[in-house]
MARKOLZA-847002 format. One line per 2 residues: number of its first residue (from 1); their letters; for each residue z, x, y of C-alpha. Coordinates in Angstrom, 3 decimals, decimal comma. Each point is the difference from the previous one (the first is absolute). Layout:
REM residues N
NUM) A) Z X Y; ...
END
This chain:
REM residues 490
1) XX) -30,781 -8,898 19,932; 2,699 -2,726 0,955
3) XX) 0,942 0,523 -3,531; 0,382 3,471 -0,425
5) XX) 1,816 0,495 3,214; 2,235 -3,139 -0,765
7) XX) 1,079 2,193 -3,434; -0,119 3,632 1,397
9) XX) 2,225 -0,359 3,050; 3,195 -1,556 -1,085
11) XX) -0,768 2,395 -3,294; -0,021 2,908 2,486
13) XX) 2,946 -1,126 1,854; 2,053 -0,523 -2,760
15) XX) -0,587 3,724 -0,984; 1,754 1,408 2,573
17) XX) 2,974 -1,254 -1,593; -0,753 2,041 -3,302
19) XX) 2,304 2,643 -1,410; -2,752 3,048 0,323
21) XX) 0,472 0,999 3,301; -3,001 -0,044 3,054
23) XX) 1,016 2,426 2,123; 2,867 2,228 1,137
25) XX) 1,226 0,592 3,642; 2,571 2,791 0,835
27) XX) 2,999 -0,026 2,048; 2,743 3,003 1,235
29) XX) 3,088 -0,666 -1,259; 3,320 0,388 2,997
31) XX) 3,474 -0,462 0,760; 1,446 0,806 -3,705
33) XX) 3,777 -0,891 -0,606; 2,260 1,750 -2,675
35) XX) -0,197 -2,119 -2,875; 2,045 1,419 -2,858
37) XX) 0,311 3,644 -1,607; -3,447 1,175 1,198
39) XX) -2,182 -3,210 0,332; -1,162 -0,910 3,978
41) XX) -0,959 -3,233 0,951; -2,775 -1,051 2,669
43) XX) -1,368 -3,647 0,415; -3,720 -0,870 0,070
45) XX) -1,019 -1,475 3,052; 0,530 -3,140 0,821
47) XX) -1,736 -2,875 -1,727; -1,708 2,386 -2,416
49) XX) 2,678 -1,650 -2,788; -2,459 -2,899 -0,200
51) XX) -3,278 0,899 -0,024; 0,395 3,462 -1,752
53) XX) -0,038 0,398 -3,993; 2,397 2,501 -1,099
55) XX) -1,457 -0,003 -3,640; -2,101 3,312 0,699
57) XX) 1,671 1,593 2,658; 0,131 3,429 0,560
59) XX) 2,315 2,515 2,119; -0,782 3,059 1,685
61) XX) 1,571 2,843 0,685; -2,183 2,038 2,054
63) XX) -3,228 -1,236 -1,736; 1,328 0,574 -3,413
65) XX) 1,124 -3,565 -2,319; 3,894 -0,072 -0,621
67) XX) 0,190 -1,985 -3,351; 1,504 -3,150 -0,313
69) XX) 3,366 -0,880 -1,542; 3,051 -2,043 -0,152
71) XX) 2,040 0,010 2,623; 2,725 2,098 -2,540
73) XX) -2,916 1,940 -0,581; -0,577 0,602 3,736
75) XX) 4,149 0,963 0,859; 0,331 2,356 -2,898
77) XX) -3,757 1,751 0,014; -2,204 1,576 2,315
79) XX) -3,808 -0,529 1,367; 0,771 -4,146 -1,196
81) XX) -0,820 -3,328 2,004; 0,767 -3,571 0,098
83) XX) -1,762 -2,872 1,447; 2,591 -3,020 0,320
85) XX) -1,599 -3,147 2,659; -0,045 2,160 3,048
87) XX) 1,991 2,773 -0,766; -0,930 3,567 -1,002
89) XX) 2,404 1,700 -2,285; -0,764 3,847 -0,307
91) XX) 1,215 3,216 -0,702; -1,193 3,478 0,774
93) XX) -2,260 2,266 -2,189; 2,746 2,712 0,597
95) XX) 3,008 -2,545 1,330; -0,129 1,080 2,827
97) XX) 0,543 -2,620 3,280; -2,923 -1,817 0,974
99) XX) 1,420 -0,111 3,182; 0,047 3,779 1,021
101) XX) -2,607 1,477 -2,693; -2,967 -0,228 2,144
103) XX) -1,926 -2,078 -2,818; -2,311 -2,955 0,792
105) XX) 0,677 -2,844 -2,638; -2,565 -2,622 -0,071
107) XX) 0,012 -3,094 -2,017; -3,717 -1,040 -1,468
109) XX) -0,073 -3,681 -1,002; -3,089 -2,418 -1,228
111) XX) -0,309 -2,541 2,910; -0,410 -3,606 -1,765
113) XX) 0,762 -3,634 1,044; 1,833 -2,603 -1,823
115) XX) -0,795 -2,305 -2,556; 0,830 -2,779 2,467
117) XX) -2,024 1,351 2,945; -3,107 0,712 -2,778
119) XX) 0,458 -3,516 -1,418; 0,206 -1,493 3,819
121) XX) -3,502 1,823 1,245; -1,434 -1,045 -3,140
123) XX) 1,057 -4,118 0,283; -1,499 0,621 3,613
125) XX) -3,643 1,268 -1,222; 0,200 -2,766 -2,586
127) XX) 0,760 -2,290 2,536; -2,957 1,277 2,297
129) XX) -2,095 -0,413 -2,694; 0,170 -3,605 -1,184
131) XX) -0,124 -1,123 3,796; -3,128 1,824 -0,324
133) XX) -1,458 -1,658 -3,382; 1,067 -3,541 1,993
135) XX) -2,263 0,520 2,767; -2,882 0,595 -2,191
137) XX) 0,818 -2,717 -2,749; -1,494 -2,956 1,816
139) XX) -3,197 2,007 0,824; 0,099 0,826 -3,765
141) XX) 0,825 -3,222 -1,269; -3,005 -1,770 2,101
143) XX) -2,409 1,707 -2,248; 1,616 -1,432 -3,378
145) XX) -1,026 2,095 -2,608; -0,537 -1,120 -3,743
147) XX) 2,433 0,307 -2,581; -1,955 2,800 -1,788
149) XX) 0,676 2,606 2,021; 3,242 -0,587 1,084
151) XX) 0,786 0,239 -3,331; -1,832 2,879 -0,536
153) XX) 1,668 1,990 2,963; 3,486 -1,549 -1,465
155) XX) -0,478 1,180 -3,377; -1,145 3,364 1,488
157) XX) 3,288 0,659 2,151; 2,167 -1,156 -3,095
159) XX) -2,141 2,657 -2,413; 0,945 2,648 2,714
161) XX) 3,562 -0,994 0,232; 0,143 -0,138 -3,647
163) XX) -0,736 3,626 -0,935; 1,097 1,058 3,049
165) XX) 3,655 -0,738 -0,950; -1,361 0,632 -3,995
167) XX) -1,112 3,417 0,571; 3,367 0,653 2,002
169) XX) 2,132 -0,740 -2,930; -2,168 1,936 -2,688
171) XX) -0,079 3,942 -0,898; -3,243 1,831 0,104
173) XX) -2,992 -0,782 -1,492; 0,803 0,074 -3,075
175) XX) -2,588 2,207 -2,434; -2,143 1,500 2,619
177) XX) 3,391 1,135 1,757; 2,169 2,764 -1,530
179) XX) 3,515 -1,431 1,983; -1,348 -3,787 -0,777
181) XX) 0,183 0,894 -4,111; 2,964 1,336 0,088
183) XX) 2,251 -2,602 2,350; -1,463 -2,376 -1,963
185) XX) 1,449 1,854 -2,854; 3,626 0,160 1,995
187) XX) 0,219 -3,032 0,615; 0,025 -1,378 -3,647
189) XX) 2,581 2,084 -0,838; 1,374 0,183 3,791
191) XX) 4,305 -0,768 -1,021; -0,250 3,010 -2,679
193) XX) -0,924 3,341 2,195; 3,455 1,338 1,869
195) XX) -2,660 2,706 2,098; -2,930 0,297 1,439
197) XX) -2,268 2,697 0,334; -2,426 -0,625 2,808
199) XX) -2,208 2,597 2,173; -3,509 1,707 0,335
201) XX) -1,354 1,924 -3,290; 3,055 2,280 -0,345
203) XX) 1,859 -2,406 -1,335; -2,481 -1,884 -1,881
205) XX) -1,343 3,041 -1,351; 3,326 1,962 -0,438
207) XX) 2,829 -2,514 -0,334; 0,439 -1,099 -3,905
209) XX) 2,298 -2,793 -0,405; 1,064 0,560 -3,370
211) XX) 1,148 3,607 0,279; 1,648 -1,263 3,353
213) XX) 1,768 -2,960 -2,463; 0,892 2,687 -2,056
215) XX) 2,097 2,596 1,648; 2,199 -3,368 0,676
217) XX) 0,423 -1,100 -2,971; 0,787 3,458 -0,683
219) XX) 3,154 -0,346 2,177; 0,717 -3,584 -1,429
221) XX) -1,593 -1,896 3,077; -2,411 -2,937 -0,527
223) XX) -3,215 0,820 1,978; -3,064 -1,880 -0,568
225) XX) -2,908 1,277 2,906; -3,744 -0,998 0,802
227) XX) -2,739 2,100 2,075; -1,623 -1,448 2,808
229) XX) -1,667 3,104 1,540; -3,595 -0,264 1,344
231) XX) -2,363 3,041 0,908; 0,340 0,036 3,763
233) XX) 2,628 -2,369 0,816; 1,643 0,446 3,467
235) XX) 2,903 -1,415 1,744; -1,788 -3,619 0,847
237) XX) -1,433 -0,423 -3,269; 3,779 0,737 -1,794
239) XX) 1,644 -2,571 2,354; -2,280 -2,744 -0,694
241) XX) 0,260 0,570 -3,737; 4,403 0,396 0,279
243) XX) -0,363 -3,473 2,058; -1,766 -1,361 -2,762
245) XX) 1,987 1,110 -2,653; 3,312 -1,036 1,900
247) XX) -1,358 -3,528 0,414; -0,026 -0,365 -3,598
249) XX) 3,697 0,760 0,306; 0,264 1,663 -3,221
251) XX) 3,614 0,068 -1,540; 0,693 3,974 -1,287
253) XX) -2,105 1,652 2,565; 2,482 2,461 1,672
255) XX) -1,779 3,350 0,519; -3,838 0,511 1,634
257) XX) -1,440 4,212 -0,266; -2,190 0,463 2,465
259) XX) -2,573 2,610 0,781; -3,018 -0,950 2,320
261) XX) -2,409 1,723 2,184; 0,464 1,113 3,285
263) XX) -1,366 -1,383 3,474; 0,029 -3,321 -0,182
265) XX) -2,964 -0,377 2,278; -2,437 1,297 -1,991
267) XX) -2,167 -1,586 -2,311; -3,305 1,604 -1,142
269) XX) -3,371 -2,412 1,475; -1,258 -0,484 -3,530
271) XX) 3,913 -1,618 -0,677; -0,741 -3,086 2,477
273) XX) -1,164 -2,744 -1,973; 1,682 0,684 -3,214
275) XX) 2,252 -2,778 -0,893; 3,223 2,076 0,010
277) XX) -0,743 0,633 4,102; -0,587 -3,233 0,795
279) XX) 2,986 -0,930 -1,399; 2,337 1,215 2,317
281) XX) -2,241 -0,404 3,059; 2,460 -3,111 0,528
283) XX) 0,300 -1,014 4,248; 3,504 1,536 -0,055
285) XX) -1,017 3,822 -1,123; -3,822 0,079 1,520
287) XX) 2,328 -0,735 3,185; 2,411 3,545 -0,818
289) XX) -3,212 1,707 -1,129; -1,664 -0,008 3,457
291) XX) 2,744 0,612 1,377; 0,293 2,832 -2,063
293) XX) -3,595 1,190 0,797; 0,375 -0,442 3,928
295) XX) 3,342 2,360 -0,161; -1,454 2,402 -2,454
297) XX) -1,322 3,804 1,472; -3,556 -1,062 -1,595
299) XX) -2,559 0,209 2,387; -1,505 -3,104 1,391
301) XX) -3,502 -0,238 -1,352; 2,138 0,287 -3,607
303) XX) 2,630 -2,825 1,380; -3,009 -2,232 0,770
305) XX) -1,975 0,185 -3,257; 3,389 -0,551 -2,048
307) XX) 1,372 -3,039 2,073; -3,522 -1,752 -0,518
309) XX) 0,279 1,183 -3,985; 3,442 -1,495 0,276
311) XX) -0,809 -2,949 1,596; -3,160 -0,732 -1,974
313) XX) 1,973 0,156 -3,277; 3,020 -2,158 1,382
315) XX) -2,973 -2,222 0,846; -1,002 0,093 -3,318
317) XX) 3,417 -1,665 -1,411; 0,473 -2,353 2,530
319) XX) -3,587 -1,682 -1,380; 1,318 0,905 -3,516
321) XX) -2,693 1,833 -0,962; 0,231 2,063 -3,348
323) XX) 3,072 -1,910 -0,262; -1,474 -2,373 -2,832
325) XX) 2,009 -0,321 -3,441; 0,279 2,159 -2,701
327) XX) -2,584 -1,474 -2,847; -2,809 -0,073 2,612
329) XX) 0,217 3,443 1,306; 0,793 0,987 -3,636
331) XX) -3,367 -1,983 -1,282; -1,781 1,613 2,871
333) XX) 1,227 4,026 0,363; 0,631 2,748 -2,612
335) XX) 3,608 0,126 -1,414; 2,112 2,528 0,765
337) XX) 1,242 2,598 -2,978; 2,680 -2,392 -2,067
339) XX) 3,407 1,598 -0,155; 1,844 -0,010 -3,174
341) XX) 2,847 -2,362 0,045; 2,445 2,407 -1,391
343) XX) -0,732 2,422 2,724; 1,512 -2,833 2,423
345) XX) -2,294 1,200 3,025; -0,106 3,678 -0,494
347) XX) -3,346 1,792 -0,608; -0,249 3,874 -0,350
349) XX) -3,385 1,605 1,318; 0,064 1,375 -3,876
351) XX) 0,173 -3,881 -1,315; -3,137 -0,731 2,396
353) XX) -1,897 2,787 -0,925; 0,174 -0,998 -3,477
355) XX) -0,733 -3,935 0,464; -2,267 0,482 2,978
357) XX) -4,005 -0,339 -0,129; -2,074 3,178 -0,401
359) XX) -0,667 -0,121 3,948; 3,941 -0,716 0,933
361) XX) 0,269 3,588 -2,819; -2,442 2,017 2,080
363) XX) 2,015 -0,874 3,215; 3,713 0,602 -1,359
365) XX) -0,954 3,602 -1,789; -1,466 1,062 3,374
367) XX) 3,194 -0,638 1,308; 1,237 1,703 -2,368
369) XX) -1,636 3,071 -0,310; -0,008 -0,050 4,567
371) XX) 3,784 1,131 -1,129; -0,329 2,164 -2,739
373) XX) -3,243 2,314 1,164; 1,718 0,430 3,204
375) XX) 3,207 1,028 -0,390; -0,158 2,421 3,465
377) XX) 0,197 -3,204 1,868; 2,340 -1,606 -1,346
379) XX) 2,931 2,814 -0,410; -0,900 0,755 3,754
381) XX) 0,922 -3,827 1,144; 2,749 -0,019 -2,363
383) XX) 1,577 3,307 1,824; -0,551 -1,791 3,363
385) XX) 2,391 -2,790 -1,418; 3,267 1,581 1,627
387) XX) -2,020 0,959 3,499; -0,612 -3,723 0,024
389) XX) 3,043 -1,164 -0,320; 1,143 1,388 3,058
391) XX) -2,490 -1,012 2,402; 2,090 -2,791 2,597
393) XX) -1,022 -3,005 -0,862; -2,224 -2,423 2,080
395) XX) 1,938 -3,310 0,565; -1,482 -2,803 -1,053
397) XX) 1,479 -3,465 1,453; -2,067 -2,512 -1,812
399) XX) 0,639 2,232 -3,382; 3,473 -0,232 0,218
401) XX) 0,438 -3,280 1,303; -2,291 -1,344 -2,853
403) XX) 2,437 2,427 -2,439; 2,719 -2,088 1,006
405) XX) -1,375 -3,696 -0,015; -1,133 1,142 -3,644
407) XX) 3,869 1,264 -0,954; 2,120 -3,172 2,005
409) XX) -2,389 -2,707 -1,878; 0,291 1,695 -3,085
411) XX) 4,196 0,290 0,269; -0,160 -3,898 1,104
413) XX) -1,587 -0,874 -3,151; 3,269 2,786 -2,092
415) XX) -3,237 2,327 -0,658; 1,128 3,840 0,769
417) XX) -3,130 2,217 1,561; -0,108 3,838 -1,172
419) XX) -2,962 1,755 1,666; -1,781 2,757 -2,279
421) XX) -2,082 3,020 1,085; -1,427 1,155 -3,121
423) XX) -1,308 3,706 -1,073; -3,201 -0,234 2,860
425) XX) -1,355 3,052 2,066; 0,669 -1,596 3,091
427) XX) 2,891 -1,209 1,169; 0,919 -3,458 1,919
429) XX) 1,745 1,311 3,004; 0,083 -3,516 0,960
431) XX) 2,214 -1,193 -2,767; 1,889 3,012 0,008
433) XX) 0,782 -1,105 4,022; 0,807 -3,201 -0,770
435) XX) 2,839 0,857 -2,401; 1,198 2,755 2,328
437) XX) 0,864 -2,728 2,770; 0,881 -2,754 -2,377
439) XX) -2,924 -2,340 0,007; -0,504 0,568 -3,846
441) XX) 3,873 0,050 -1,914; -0,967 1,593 -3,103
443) XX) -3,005 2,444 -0,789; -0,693 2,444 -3,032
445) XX) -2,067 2,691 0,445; -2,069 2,164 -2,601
447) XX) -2,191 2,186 2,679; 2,090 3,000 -0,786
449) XX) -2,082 2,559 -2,336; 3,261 2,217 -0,111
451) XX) 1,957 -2,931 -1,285; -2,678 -1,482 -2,574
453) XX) -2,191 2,610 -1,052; -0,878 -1,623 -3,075
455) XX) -1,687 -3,219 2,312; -1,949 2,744 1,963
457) XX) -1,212 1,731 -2,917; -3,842 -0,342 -0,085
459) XX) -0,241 -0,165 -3,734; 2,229 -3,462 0,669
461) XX) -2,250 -1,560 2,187; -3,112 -2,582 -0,459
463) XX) -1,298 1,372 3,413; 0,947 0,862 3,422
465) XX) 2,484 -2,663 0,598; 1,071 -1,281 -3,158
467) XX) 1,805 0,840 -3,513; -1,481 0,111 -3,068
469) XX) 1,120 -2,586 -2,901; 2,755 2,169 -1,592
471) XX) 1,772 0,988 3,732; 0,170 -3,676 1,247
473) XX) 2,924 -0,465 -2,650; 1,658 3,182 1,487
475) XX) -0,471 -1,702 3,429; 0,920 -3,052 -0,968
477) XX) 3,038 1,060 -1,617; 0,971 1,870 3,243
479) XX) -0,402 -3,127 2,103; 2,079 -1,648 -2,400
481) XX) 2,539 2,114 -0,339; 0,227 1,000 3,698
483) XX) 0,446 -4,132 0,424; 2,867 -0,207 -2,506
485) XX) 1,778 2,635 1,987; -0,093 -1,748 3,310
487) XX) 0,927 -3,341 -2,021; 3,151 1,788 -1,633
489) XX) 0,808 1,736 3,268; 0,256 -3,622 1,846
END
């Protein structure tokens, strides 16, 4: 127990100096001053300089996000904020005066303490603890156990620390884990790929990197692109794989496509203890996760049984269970379906159906024929697209904030983001929000049946929520080509 606590605290502590942020607290913005053309000026108050993070902050006017800008950006457009030490540079959704427009401007910013004040707390409970291991030693010492299982209990802790910081520094499983195979197959190659497709099944299921190679070449650019996507992947899972893939620092990487699933709180109960879960149930997120939870509208008997599904499978990886290396779990589990190499990550639903087992067949023409038998249903959600879209959007702090942590370490590293919304039936009001106040820079969307017909077309599609074989090229050319535009345009 003197153990555990002796490791968890200071870890705990030292958390709250992270870059995700904990919590946000909310305060009215007063007294503006004339700054120049249309921009105001108020301070924060005092002291909040210090102690506040203005990485993810957000200003209000009247409950609705102003986006964030430059401060050029702020004097010569409207609805735009800027966060400088203590001092809040806006202007005006209509720029008008602050001062007389009978608005209430709030500023919204992630309460955190500093690396110093983390670091001092934590030397503290270190310090607490060995006074406490002293008092005992003597008492311990008196009873002068052999060498056998000292050196038993020493070889133990090293064979934790070992794969501890092992497993840390590996992919996925690799074999029994879909994302595992495939890093593995990144990273031998990792200084050749300029982009990187990464997401939940729409990409790996829809994004082809050769076409997507292709339509550059066709316009005389050198494009060489891999496909990361997973079935399922949401926002935690994609972060924990960029962080990995940025650690390997790899030399051409300049462009990441990314399309994952929404709510990033939600992970189906059979998903727990799959390797890819426990991954990312690292200290630092199982910490914004609950956090998450305890803010969210669920209700509370839901809250409860997620934080302790949460906390069991954050459990889980700190004892590094299912954590063990690749040739055991592949000598021990059934391999997942091998990916061509020349396919460099992408697999079609078509491709599967034809490699897959007679069982995986039976599963993957249901889906298929779900589409085609009913075709009632589907037209009817696809005419509901537009209705959709107009619905106000639910803000979603934690989203956004987790948007923009994704986006900053990504530019750090010279990496560009673009956000995708492919051809679904439902539409991410979330991402769509995000963009509209600035959190997410650049976003492409494809929900539009008016504007791509052919990608709504039922006789295109594998199923509900995917293209067949032949219309991923057509998608994948559109990405590309929509990409090259914004490139050319900068």
């Amino acid at each position: 127990m003197l153990l555990a606590s002796w490791i968890a605290v200071p870890a705990v502590v030292s958390h709250l100096a992270a870059s995700e942020p904990l919590w946000f607290e909310t305060v009215t913005l007063t007294d503006f001053q004339p700054q120049q053309r249309k921009a105001f000026r108020s301070l924060l108050p005092s002291g909040l300089d210090s102690r506040w993070s203005t990485r993810f902050t957000h200003v209000l006017e009247d409950g609705t996000p102003l986006r964030p800008g430059s401060l050029a950006a702020v004097q010569s457009r409207r609805g735009r904020f800027l966060v400088r030490s203590n001092v809040v540079f806006l202007s005006a959704s209509d720029r008008s005066d602050p001062r007389s427009n009978g608005r209430i401007y709030q500023a919204r910013l992630p309460l955190q303490i500093s690396a110093t004040a983390a670091g001092l707390l934590a030397a503290v409970f270190l310090a607490l603890h060995l006074a406490a291991a002293a008092t005992f030693l003597p008492t311990l010492l008196r009873y002068r156990p052999s060498w056998r299982p000292l050196l038993s209990i020493a070889l133990g802790l090293a064979g934790f620390a070992i794969i501890s910081v092992v497993a840390d520094r590996l992919p996925l499983t690799q074999g029994t884990d879909l994302v595992g195979e495939r890093l593995d197959a990144f990273r031998e190659d990792k200084h050749s790929f300029d982009a990187l497709f990464l997401g939940s099944s729409r990409v790996y299921r829809q994004l082809d990197p050769r076409v997507f190679d292709a339509v550059y070449a066709e316009r005389g650019r050198e494009m060489r692109s891999f496909n990361l996507g997973t079935p399922g992947t949401r926002i935690f899972e994609a972060l924990a794989t960029i962080r990995w893939v940025l650690a390997l620092r790899p030399q051409r990487l300049r462009l990441l496509v990314i399309d994952f699933n929404g709510d990033p709180l939600r992970t189906p109960r059979e998903n727990f203890d799959t390797a890819r879960v426990i991954r990312y149930h690292t200290l630092r997120n199982t910490i914004v996760i609950l956090r998450g939870l305890v803010a969210s509208g669920k209700e509370r008997s839901v809250k409860l049984l997620e934080t302790g599904l949460h906390l069991q499978t954050a459990a889980v990886r700190a004892t590094n269970i299912g954590r063990g290396l690749s040739w055991v779990a592949s000598a021990a589990s059934d391999r997942q379906p091998h990916i061509p190499q020349q396919n460099r990550g992408f697999f079609s639903l078509d491709e599967e159906l034809r490699r897959s087992s007679p069982a995986l067949r039976a599963v993957l023409r249901k889906r298929y024929k779900d589409l085609h038998s009913n075709l009632g249903h589907y037209r009817s959600l696809r005419r509901r697209l537009p209705g959709r879209q107009k619905r106000p959007p639910k803000i979603n702090e934690l989203e956004i904030s987790l948007f923009r942590t994704l986006q900053e370490e990504a530019r750090e590293h010279g990496v560009r983001v673009v956000f995708l919304i492919d051809s679904r039936i439902n539409t991410r009001h979330d991402l769509v929000h995000a963009f509209e106040i600035g959190a997410v820079d650049t976003l492409l969307r494809f929900d539009d049946p008016d504007r791509f017909p052919e990608l709504y077309d039922p006789e295109n599609r594998f199923d509900i929520h995917h293209l067949n074989e032949e219309t991923t090229k057509l998608y994948t050319r559109f990405v590309a080509e929509r990409i090259l535009e914004l490139e050319e345009a900068r």
